[in-house]
C-alpha positions as CSV (number, residue, x, y, z in Angstrom):
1,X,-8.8,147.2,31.6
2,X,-11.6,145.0,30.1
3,X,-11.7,141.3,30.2
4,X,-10.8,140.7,26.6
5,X,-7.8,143.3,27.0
6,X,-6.4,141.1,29.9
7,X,-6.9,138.2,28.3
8,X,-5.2,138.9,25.2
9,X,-2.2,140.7,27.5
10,X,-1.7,137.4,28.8
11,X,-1.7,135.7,25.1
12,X,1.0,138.1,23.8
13,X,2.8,137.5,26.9
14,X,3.5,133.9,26.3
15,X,3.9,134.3,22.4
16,X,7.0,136.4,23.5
17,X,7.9,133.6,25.8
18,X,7.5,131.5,23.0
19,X,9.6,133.7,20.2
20,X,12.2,134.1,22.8
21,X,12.9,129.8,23.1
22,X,12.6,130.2,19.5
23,X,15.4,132.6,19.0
24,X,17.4,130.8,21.5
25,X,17.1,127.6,20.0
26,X,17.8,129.2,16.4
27,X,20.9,131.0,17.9
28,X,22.0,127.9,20.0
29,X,22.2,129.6,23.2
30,X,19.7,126.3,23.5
31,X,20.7,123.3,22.3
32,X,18.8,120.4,22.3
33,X,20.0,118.9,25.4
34,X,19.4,121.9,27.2
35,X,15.9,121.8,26.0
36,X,14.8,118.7,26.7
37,X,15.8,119.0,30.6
38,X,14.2,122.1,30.5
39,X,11.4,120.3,29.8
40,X,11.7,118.0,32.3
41,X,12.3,120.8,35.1
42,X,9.0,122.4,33.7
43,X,6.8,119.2,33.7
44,X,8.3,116.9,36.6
45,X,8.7,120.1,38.7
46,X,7.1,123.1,38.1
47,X,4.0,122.3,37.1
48,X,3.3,119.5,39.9
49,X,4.2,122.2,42.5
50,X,2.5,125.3,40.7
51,X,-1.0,122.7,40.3
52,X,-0.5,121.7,44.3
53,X,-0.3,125.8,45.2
54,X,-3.3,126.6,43.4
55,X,-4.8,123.4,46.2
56,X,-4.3,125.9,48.8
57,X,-7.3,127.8,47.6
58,X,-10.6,127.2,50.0
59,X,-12.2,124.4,49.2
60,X,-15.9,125.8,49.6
61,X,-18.6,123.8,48.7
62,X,-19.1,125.6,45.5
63,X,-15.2,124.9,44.6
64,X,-16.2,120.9,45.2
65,X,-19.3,120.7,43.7
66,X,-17.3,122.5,40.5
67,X,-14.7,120.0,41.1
68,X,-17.2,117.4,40.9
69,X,-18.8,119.3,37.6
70,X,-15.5,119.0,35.7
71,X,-14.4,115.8,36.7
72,X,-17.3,114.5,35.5
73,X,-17.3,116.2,32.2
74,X,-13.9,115.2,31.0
75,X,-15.3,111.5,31.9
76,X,-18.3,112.0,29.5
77,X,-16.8,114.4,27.0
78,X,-13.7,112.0,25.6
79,X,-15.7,108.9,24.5
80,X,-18.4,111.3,23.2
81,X,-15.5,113.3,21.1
82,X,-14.3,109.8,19.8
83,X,-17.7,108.7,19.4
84,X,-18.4,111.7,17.6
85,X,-15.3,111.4,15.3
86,X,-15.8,107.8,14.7
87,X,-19.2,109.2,13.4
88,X,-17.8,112.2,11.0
89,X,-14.8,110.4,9.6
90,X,-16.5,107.6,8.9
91,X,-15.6,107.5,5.0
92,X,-11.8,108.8,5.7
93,X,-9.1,105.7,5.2
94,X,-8.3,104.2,7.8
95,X,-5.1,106.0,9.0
96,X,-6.4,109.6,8.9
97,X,-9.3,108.5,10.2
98,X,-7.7,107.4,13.6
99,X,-5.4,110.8,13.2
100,X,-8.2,113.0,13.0
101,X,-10.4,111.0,15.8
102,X,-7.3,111.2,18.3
103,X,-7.3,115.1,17.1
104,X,-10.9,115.8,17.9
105,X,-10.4,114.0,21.2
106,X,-7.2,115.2,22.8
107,X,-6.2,119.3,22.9
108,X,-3.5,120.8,24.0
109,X,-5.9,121.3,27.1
110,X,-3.1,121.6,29.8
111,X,0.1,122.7,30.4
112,X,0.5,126.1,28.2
113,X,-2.7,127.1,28.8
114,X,-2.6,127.3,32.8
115,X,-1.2,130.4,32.9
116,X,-4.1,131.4,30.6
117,X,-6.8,130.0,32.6
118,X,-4.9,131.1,36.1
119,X,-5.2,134.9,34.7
120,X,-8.7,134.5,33.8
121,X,-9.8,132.2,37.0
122,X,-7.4,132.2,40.1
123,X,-6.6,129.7,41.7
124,X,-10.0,127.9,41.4
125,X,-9.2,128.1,37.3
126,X,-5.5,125.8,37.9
127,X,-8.0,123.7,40.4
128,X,-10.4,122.6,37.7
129,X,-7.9,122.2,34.8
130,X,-6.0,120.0,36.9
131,X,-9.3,118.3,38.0
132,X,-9.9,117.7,34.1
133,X,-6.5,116.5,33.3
134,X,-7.5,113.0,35.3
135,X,-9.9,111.9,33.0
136,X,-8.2,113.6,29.7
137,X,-4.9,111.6,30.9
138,X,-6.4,108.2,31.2
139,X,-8.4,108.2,28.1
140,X,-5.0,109.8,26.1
141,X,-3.2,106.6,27.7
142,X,-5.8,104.3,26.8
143,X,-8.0,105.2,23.8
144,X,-5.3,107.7,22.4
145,X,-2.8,105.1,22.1
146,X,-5.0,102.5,20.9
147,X,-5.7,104.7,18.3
148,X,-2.1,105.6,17.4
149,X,-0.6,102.5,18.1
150,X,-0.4,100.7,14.5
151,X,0.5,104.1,13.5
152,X,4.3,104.9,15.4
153,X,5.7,102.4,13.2
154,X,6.1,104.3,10.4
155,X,5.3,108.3,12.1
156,X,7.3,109.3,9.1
157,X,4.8,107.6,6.2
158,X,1.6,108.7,8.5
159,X,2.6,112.4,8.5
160,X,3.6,112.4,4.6
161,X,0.0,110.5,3.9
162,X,-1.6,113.2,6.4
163,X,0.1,115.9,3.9
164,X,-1.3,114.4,1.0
């Protein structure tokens, strides 16, 4: 099986993940409740101690000096993203502006997509996303919610102006 076959078999493996909460939810097997400890199980539990398995892997010098690589990165790549953005959405008003920055800066980088990146990487693959997380996390907590900030007030006006 090629590279690009595995990959996608991975993809359609957690779309069907996905379309099965969906039909649960729709069908109320999974009610709200239910979801959100689910949740809670997945990201207070699960993923602390699937990211502290994939630790286990060797720590060769290659592994640290990747480590090192990555961590580094996600330090220079957020201000550049909202530098960037700050640059391109220069002439947008003031709310979508801020929107689309906090966009450009802050993916969906981690959770969903460690299965992804375990497939594709190992071990070593959970090792660097978690590695990238640190840096992602405290600009999201700092920058992202100085951008959003003025914004939660009224979610409900910002996402009917972001429809417009």
């Amino acid at each position: 099986m090629d590279s690009l076959q595995f990959i996608a078999n991975h993809i359609i493996t957690i779309y069907i993940m996905i379309a099965i909460g969906v039909i649960a939810g729709k069908t109320k097997l999974i009610n709200e409740h239910i979801s959100i400890c689910l949740s809670k199980i997945l990201l207070n539990i699960c993923l602390p101690l699937y990211i502290i398995s994939a630790f286990r892997y060797p720590l060769l010098d290659e592994v640290i000096e990747g480590i090192i690589i990555v961590f580094v990165f996600g330090i220079i790549i957020h201000p550049l993203c909202y530098l960037f953005g700050k640059l391109i959405y220069k002439n947008k008003e003031d709310l979508k502006k801020k929107v689309y920055i906090f966009s450009l800066m802050f993916s969906n980088c981690g959770y969903i997509g460690f299965p992804i990146i375990e497939s594709i990487y190992g071990n070593v693959g959970i090792i660097y996303g978690s590695i990238f997380l640190a840096p992602y996390n405290i600009f999201l907590w700092t920058i992202g919610v100085s951008l959003l900030k003025n914004l939660v007030r009224d979610f409900r006006f910002s996402i009917l102006v972001l429809l417009l």
